[in-house]
C-alpha positions as YAML, in Angstrom:
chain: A
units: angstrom
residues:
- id: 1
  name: UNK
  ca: [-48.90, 33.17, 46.47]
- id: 2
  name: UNK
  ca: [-49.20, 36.84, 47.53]
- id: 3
  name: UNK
  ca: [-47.09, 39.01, 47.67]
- id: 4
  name: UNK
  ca: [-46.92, 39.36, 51.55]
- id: 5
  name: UNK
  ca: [-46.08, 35.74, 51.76]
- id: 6
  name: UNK
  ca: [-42.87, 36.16, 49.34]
- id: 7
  name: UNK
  ca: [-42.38, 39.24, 51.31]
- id: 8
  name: UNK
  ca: [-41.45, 37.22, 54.78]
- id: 9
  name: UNK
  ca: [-39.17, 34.81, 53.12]
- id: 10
  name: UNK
  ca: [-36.38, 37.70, 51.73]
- id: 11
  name: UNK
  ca: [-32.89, 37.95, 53.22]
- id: 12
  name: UNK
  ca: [-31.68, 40.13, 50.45]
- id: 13
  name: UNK
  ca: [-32.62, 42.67, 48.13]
- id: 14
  name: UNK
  ca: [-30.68, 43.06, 45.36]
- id: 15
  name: UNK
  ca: [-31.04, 46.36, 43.62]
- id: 16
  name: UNK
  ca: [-30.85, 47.81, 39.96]
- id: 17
  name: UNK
  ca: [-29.31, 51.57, 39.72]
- id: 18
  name: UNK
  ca: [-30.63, 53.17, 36.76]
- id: 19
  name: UNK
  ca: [-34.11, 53.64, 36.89]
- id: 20
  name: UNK
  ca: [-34.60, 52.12, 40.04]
- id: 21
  name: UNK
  ca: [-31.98, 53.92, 42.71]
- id: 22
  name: UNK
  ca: [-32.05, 56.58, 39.50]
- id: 23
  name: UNK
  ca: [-34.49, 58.35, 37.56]
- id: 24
  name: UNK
  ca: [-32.83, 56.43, 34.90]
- id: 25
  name: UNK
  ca: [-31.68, 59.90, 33.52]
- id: 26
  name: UNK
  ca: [-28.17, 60.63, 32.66]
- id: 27
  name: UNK
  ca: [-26.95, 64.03, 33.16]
- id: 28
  name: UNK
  ca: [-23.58, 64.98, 31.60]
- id: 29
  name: UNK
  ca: [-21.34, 68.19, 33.24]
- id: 30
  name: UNK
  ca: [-19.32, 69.94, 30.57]
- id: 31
  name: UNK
  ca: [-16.52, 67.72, 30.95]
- id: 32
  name: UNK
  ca: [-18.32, 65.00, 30.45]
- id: 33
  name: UNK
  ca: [-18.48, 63.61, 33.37]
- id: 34
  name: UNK
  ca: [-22.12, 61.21, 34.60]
- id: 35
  name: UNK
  ca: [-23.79, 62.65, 37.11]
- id: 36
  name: UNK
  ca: [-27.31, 60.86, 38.74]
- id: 37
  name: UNK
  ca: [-29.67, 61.57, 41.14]
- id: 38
  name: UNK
  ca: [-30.32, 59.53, 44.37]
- id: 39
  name: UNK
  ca: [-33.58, 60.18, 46.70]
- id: 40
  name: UNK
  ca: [-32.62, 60.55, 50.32]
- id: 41
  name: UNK
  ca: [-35.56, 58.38, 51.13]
- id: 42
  name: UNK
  ca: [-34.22, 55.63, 49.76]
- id: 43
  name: UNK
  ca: [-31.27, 56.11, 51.59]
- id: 44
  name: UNK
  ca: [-32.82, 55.62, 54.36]
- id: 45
  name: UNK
  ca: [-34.57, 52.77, 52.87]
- id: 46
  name: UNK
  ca: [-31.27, 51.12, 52.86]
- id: 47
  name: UNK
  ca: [-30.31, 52.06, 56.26]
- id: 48
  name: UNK
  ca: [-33.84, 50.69, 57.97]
- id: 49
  name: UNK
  ca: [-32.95, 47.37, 56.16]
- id: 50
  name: UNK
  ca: [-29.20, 46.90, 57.31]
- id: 51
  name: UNK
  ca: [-30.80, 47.84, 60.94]
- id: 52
  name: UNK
  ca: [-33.43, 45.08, 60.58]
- id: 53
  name: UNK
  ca: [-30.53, 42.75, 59.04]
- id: 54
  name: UNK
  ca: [-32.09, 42.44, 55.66]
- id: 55
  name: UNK
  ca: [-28.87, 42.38, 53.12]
- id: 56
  name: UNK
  ca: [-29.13, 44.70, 50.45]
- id: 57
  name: UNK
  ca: [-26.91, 44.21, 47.19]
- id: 58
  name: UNK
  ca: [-26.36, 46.37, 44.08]
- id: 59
  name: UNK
  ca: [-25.96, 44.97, 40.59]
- id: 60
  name: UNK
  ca: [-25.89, 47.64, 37.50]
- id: 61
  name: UNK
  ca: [-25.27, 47.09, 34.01]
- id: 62
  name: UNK
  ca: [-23.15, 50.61, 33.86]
- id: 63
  name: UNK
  ca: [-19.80, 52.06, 35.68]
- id: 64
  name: UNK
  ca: [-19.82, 55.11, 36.60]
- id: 65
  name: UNK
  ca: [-18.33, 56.94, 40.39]
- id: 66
  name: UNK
  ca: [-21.17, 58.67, 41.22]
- id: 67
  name: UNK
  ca: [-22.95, 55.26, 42.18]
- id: 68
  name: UNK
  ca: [-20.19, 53.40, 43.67]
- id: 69
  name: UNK
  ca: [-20.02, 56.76, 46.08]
- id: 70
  name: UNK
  ca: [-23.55, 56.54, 46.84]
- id: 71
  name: UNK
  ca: [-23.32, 52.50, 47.16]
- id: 72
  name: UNK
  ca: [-20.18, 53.22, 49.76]
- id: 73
  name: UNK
  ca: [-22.10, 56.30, 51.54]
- id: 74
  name: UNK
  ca: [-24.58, 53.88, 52.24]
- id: 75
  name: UNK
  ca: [-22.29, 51.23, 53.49]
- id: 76
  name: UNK
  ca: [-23.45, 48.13, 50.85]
- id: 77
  name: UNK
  ca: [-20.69, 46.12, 50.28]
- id: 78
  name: UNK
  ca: [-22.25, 43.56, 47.52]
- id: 79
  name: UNK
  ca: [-21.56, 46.42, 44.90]
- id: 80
  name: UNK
  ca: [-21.45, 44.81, 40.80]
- id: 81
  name: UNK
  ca: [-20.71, 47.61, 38.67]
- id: 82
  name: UNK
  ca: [-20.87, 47.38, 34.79]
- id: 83
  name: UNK
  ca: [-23.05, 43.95, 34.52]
- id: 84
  name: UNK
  ca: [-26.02, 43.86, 31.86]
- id: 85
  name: UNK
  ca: [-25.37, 40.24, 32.36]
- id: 86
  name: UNK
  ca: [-26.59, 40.07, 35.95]
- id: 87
  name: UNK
  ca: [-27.52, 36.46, 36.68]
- id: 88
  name: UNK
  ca: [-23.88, 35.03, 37.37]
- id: 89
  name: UNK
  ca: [-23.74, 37.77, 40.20]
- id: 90
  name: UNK
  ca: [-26.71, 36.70, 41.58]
- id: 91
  name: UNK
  ca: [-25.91, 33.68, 42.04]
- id: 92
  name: UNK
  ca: [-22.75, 34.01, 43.96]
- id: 93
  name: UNK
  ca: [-24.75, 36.11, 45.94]
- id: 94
  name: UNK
  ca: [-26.53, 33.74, 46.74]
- id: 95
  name: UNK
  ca: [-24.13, 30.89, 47.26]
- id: 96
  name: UNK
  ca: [-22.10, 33.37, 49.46]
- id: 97
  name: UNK
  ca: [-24.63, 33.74, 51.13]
- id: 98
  name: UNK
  ca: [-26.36, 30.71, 51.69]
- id: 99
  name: UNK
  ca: [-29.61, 31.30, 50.23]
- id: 100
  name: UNK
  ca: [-32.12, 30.02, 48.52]
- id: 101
  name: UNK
  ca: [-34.19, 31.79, 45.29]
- id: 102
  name: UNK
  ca: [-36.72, 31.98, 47.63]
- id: 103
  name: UNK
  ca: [-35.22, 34.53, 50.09]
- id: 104
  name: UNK
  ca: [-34.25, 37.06, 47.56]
- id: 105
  name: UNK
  ca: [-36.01, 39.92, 46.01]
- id: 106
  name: UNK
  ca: [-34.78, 41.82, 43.05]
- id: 107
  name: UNK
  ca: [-35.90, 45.26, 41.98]
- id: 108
  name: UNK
  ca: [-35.65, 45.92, 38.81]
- id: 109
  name: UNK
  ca: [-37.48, 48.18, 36.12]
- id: 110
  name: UNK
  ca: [-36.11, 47.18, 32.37]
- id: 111
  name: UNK
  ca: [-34.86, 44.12, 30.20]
- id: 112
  name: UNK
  ca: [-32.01, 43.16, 31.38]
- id: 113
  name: UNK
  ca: [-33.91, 42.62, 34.83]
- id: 114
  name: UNK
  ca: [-35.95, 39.78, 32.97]
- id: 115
  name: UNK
  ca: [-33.47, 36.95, 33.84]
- id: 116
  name: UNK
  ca: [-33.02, 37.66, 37.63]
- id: 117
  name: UNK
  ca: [-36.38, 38.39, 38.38]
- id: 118
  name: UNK
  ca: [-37.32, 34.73, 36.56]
- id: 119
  name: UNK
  ca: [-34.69, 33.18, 39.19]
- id: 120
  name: UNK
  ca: [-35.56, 35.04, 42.61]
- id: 121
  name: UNK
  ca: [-38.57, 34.32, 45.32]
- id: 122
  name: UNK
  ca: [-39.57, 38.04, 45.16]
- id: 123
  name: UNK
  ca: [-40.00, 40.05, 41.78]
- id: 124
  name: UNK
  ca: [-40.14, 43.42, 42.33]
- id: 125
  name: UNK
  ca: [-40.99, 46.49, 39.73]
- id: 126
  name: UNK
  ca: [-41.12, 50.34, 39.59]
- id: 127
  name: UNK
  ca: [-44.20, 51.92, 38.73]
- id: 128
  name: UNK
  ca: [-42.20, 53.06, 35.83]
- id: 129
  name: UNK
  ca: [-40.86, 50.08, 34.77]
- id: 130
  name: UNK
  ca: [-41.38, 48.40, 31.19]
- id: 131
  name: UNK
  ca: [-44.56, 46.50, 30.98]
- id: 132
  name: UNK
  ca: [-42.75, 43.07, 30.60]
- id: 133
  name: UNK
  ca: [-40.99, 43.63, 34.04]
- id: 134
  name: UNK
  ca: [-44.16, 44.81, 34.98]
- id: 135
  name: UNK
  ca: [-46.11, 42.12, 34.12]
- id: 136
  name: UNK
  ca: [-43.57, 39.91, 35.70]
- id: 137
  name: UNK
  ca: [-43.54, 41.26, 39.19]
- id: 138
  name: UNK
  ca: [-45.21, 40.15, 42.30]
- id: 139
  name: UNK
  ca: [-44.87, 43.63, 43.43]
- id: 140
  name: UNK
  ca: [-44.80, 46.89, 42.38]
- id: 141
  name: UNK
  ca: [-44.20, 49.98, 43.64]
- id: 142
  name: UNK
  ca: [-46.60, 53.12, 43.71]
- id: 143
  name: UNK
  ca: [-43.70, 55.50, 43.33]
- id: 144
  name: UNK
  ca: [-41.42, 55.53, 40.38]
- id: 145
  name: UNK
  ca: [-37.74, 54.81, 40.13]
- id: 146
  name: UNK
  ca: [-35.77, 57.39, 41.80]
- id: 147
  name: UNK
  ca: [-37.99, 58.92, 43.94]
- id: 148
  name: UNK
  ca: [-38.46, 56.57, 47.12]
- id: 149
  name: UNK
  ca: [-39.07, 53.50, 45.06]
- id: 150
  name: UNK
  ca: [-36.15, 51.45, 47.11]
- id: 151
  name: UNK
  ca: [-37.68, 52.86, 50.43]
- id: 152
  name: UNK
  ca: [-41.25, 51.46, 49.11]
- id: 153
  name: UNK
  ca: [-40.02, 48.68, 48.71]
- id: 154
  name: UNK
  ca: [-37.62, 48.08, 51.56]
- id: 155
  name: UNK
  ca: [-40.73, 48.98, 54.11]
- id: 156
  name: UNK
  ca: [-43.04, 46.85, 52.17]
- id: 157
  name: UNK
  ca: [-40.72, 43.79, 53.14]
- id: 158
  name: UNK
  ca: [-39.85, 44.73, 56.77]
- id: 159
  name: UNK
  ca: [-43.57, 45.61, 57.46]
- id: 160
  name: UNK
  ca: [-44.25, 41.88, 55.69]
- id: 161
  name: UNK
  ca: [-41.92, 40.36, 57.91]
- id: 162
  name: UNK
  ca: [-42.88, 42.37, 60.90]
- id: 163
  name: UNK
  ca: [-39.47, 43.83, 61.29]
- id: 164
  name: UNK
  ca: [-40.28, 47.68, 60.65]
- id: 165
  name: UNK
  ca: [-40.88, 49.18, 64.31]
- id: 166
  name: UNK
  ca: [-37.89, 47.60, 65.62]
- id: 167
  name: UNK
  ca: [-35.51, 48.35, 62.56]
- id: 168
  name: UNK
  ca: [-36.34, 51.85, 62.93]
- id: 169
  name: UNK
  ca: [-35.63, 51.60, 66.77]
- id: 170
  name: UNK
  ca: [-32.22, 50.19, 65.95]
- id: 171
  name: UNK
  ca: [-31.47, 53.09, 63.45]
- id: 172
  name: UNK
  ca: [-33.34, 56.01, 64.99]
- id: 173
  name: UNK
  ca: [-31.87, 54.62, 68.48]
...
């Protein structure tokens, strides 16, 4: 099935941080403290999907503030922070939610993506990912983690599903 036709089915998009909402980099300050980089486009990304009611989750396999800041700027409330494990989260996603495999999309860009994107209706990679995510992906992006990857992605579904113009009515109001 392509890609498109996956595309129409999602409800939620459940996101990876590092590498994905990241760069995957981690920058240290002299205290120590983690500090990532988020593209504003993706930002937006989020905000076009809330506005066209598609649900958008977070689940990451580290902790650290910086993303649960961004994840509350950006007003998602399905936040799971320090989870390599990631299916069991998915899943009460999904229950919570009343869905279906088939309406969720998961972008993802290393291992420990393998087991959701086996489970979901819409595998989704970074350019940048690992080949084996790669490989397993109905889609993938043209930009890499980090820099407008989530917004790629995002408009690739609401365009699918027909839902663009009027989501960025609703947001640009």
């Amino acid at each position: 099935m392509r890609a498109e036709d996956l595309a129409r089915k999602i409800r939620l998009l459940i996101l990876d941080v590092d590498g994905v909402l990241t760069d995957g980099g981690l920058y240290y300050d002299q205290q120590g403290s983690v500090l990532k980089r988020f593209d504003v486009q993706d930002g937006l990304g989020v905000k076009l999907a809330q506005s066209a009611g598609l649900g958008v989750a977070v689940i990451t396999g580290l902790n650290h503030g910086c993303v649960e800041a961004r994840v509350r700027e950006l007003g998602i409330k399905d936040y799971y922070p320090g989870n390599h494990k990631k299916v069991p989260f998915m899943e009460r996603l999904r229950r919570d939610k009343d869905l279906d495999y088939s309406q969720i999309a998961y972008l993802g860009d290393d291992l420990v993506d393998m087991p959701v994107l086996r489970l979901v209706g819409l595998p989704m990679a970074v350019i940048n990912a690992s080949k084996e995510i790669v490989g397993m992906a109905a889609w993938v992006s043209a930009r890499p983690g980090g820099h407008g990857a989530v917004r790629e992605a995002i408009e690739f579904i609401l365009h699918s599903q027909g839902l663009f113009d009027v989501a960025w009515r609703r947001l640009s109001g």
